[in-house]
PyMOL Python script that loads the backbone (N, CA, C, O; Angstrom):
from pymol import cmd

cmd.read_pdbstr("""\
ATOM      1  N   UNK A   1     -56.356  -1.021 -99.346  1.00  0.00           N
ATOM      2  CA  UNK A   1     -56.948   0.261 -99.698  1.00  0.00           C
ATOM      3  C   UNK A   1     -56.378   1.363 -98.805  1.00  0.00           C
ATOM      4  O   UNK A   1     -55.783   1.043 -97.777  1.00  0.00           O
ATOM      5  N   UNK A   2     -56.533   2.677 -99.156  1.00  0.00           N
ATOM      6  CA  UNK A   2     -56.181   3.820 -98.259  1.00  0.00           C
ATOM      7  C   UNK A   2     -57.066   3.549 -97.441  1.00  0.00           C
ATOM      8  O   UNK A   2     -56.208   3.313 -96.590  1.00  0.00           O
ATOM      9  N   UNK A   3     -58.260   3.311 -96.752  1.00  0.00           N
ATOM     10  CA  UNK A   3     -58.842   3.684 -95.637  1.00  0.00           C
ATOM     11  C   UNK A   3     -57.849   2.675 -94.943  1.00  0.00           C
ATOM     12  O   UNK A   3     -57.008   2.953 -94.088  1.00  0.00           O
ATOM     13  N   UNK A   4     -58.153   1.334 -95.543  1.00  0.00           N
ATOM     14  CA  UNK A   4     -57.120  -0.041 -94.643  1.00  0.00           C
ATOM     15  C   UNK A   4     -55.334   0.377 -93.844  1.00  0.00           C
ATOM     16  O   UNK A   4     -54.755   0.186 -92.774  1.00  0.00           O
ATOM     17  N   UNK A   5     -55.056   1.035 -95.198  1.00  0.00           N
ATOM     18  CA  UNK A   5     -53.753   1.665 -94.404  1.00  0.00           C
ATOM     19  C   UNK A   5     -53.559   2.749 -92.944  1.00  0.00           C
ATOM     20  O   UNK A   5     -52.807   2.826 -91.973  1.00  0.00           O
ATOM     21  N   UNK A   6     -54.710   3.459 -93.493  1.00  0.00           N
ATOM     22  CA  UNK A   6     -55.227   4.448 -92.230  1.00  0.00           C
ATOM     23  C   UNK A   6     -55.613   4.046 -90.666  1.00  0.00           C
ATOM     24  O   UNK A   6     -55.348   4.660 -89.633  1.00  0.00           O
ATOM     25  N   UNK A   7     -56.506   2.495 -90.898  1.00  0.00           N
ATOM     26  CA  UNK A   7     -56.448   2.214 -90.006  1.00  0.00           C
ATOM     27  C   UNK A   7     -55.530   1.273 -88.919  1.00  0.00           C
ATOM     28  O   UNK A   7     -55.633   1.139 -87.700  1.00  0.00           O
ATOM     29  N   UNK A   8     -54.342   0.530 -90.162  1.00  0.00           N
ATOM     30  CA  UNK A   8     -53.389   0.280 -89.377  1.00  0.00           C
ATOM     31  C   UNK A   8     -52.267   0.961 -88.949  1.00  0.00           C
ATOM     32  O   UNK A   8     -51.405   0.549 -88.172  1.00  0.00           O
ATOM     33  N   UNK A   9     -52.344   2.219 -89.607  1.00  0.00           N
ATOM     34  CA  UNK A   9     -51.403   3.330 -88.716  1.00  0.00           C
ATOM     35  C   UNK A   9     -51.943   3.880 -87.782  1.00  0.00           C
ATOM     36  O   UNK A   9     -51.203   4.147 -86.835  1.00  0.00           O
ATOM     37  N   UNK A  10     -53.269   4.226 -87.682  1.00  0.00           N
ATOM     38  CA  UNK A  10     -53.846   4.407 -86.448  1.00  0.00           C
ATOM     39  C   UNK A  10     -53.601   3.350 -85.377  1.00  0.00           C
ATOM     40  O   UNK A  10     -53.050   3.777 -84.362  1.00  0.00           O
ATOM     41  N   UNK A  11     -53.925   1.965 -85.410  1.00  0.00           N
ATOM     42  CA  UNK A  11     -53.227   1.038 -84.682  1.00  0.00           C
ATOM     43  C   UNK A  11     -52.184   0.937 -84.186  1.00  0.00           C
ATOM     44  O   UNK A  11     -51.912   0.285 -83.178  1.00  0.00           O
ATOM     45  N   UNK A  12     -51.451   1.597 -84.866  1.00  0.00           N
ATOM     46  CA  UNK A  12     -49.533   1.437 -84.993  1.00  0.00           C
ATOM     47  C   UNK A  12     -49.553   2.427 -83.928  1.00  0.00           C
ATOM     48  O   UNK A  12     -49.322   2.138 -82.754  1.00  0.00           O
ATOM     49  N   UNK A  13     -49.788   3.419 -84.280  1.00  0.00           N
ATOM     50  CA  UNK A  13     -49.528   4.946 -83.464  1.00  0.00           C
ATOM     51  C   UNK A  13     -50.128   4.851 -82.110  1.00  0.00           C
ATOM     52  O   UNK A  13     -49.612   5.459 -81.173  1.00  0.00           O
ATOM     53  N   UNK A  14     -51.350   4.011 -81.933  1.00  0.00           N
ATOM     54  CA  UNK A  14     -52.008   3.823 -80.884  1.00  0.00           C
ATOM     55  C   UNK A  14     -50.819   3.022 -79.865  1.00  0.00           C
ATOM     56  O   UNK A  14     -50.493   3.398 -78.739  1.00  0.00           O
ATOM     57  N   UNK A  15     -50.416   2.118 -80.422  1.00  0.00           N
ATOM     58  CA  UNK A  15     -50.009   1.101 -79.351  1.00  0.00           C
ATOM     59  C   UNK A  15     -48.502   1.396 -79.236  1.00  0.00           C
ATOM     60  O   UNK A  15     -47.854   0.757 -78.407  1.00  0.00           O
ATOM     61  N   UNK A  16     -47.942   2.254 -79.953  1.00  0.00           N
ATOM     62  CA  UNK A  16     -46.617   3.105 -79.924  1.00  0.00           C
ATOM     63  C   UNK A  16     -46.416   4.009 -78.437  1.00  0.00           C
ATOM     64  O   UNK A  16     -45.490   4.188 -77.646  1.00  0.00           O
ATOM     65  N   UNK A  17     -47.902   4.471 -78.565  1.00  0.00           N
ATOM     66  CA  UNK A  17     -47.873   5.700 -77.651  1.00  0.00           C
ATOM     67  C   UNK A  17     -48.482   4.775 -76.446  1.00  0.00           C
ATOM     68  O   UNK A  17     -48.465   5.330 -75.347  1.00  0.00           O
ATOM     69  N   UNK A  18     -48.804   3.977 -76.469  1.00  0.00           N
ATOM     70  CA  UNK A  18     -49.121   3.312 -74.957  1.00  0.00           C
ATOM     71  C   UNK A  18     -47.654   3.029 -74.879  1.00  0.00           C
ATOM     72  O   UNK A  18     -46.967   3.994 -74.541  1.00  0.00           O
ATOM     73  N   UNK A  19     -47.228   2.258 -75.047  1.00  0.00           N
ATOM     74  CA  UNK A  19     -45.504   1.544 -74.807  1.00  0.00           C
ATOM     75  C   UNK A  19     -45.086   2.654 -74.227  1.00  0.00           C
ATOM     76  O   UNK A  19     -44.794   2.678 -73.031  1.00  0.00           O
ATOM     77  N   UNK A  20     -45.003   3.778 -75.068  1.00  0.00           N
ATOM     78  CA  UNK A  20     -44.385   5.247 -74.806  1.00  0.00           C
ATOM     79  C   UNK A  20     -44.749   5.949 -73.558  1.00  0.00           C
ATOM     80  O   UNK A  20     -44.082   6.866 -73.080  1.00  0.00           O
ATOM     81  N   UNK A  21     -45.858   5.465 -73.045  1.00  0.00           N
ATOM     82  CA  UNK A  21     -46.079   5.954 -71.670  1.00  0.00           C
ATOM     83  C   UNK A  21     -46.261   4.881 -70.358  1.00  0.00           C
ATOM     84  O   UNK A  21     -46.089   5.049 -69.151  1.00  0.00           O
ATOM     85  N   UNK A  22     -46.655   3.798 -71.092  1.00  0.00           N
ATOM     86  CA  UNK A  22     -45.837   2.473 -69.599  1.00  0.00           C
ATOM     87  C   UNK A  22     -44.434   2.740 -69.438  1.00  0.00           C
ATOM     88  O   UNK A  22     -44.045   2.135 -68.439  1.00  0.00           O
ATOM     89  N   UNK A  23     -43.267   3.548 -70.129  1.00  0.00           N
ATOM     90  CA  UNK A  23     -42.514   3.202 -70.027  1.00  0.00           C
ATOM     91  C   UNK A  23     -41.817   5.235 -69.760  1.00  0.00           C
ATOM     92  O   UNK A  23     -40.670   5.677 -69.710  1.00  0.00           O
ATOM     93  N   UNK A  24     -42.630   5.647 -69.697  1.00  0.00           N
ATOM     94  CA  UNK A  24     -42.836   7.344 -68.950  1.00  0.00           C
ATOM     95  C   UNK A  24     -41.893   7.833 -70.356  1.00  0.00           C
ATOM     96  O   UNK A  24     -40.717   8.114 -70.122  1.00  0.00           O
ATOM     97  N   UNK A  25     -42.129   7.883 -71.052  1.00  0.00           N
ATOM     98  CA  UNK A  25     -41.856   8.548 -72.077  1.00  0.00           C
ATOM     99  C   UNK A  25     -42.382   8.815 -73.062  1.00  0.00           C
ATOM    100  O   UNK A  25     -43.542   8.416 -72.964  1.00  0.00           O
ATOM    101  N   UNK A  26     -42.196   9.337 -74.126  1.00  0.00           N
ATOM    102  CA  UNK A  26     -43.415  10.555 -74.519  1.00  0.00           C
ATOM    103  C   UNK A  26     -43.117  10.547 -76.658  1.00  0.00           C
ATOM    104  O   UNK A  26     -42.043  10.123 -77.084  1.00  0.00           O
ATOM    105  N   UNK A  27     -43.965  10.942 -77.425  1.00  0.00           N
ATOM    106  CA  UNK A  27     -43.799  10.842 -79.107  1.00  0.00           C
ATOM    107  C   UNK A  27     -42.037  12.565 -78.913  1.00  0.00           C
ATOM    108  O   UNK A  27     -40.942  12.498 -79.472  1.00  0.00           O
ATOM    109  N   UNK A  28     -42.430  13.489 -78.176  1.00  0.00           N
ATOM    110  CA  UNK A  28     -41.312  14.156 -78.233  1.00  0.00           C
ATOM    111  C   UNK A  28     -40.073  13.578 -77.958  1.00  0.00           C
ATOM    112  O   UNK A  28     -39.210  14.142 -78.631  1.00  0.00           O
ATOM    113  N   UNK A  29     -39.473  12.407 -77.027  1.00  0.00           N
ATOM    114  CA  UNK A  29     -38.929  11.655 -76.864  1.00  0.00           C
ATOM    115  C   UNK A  29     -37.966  10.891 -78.276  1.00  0.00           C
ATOM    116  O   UNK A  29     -36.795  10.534 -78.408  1.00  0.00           O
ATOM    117  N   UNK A  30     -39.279  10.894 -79.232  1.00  0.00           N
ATOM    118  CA  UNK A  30     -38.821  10.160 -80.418  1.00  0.00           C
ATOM    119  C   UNK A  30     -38.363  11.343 -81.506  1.00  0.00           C
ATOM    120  O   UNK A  30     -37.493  11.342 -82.376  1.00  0.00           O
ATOM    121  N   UNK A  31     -39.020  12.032 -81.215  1.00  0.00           N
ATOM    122  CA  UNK A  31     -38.929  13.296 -82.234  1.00  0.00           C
ATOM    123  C   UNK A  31     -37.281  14.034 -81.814  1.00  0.00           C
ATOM    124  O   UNK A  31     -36.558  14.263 -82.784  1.00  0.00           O
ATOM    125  N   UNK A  32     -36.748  14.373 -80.454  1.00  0.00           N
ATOM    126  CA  UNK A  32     -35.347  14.409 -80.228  1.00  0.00           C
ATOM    127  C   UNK A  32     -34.656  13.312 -80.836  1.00  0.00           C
ATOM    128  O   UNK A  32     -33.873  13.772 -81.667  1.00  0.00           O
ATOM    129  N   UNK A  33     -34.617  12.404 -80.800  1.00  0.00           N
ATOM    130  CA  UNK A  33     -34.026  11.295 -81.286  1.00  0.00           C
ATOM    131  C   UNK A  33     -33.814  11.357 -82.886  1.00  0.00           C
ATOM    132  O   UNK A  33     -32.697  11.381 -83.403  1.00  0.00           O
ATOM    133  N   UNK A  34     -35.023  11.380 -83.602  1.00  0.00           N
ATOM    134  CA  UNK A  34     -34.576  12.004 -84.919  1.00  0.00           C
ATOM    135  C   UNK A  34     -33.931  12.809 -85.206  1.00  0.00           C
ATOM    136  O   UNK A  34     -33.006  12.703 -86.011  1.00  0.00           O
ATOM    137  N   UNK A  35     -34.341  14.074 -84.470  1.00  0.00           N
ATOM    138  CA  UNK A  35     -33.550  15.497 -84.842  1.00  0.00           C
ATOM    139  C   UNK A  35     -32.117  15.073 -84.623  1.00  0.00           C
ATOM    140  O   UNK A  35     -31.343  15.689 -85.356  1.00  0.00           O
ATOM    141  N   UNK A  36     -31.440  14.030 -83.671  1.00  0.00           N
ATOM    142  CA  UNK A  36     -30.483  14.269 -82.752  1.00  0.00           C
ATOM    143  C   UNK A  36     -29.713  13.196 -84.377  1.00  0.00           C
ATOM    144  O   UNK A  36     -28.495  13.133 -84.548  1.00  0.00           O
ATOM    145  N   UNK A  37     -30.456  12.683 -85.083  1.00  0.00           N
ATOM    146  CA  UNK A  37     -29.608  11.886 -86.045  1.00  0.00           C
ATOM    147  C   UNK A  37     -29.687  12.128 -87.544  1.00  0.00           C
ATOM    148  O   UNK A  37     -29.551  11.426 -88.546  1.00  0.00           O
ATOM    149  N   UNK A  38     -30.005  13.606 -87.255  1.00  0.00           N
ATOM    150  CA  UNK A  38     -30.031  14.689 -89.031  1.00  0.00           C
ATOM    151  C   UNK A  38     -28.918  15.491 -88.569  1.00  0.00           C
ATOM    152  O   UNK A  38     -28.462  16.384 -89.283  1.00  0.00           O
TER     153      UNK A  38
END
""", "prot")
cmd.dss("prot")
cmd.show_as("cartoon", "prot")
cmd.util.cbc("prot")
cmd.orient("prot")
């Protein structure tokens, strides 16, 4: 269902952004990275 999807992207995004900061880096981090490959 849509709520079900919602809450595993919330999950996703959650544990993205921990990684992303044990490791001192940041969602802008990822967002250069895209831009840097358009």
């Amino acid at each position: 269902t849509e709520e079900d999807l919602i809450g595993e992207a919330a999950d996703l995004l959650f544990h993205l952004t921990f990684l992303l900061k044990e490791k001192g880096l940041s969602i802008k981090d990822i967002a250069k990275k895209l831009e840097s490959r358009h």
